[in-house]
Residue, then its C-alpha position, 0 to 999 in steps of 0.5 A: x596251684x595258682x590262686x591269689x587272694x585279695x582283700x575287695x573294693x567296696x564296689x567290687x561284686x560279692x558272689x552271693x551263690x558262693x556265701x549262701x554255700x556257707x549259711x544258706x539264710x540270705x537275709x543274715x548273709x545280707x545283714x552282715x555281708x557290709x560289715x565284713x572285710x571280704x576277701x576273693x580267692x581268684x584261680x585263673x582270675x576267676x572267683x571260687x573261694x570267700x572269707x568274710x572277716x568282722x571286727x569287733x575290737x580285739x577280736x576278729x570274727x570269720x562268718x563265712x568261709x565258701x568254696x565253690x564245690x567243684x574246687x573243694x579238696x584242693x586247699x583253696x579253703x585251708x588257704x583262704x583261712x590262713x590268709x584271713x588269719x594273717x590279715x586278722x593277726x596284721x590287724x592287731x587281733x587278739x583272737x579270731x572266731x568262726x561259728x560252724x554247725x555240728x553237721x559241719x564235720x570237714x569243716x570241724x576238722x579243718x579249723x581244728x587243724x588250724x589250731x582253732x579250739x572248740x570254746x561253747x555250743x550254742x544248743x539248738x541255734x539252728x532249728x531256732x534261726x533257720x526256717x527249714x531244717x538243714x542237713x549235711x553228711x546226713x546229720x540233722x544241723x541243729x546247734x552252733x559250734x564256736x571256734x576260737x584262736x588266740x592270735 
């Protein structure tokens, strides 16, 4: 695999498709998106992966991670979280975040993995936020799962 991972310019053009993979409400995405770190996971120098990293702090908080479909199951999405998880760490973080909804199930397992462990469940934040109702491995994503790690 020959990927690099980079922290973007400001300037540098954010693939909006590749974060609305992650959280399909654009206005949220657009509301956070220039208050995060961005970081591009370029294979053959083209864009198939994004990490947004926010600061609040001591603590770091990952709102959203995306890979395009066609290059998922390859570790890009693995990488680009322990890449982040460096940055954060380099960053003097104390911990790290990441929100996932409870339809998430590789997504779940993945931050597990990484050593992330489930802290609350904001019940029904989904159907509350969310205009349409959003299903993924045919389960109905109705709450938000927060992830933590101690870095």
């Amino acid at each position: 695999m020959s990927y690099l991972i980079d922290k973007a310019q400001p300037s540098e053009w954010v693939p909006m498709h590749l974060l609305l993979l992650a959280d399909e409400n654009q206005q949220l995405v657009e509301a956070y998106l220039p208050l995060s770190q961005v970081y591009l996971l370029k294979d053959l120098d083209q864009v198939v992966g994004i990490c947004l990293l926010q600061i609040q702090q001591s603590t770091g908080e990952i709102m959203n991670i995306a890979v395009e479909p066609a290059h998922q199951g390859k570790g890009f999405g693995k990488a680009l979280l322990a890449h982040v998880t460096d940055a954060a760490r380099q960053q003097g973080l104390e911990r790290l975040v990441i929100k996932t909804g409870n339809s998430s199930i590789g997504q779940m397992a993945l931050y597990q993995q990484h050593g992330f462990d489930l802290i609350h469940v904001n019940y029904d934040y989904f159907t509350r936020n969310y205009p349409n109702p959003i299903w993924e491995n045919r389960i109905l994503c109705k709450h938000q799962l927060i992830f933590e790690l101690s870095l």
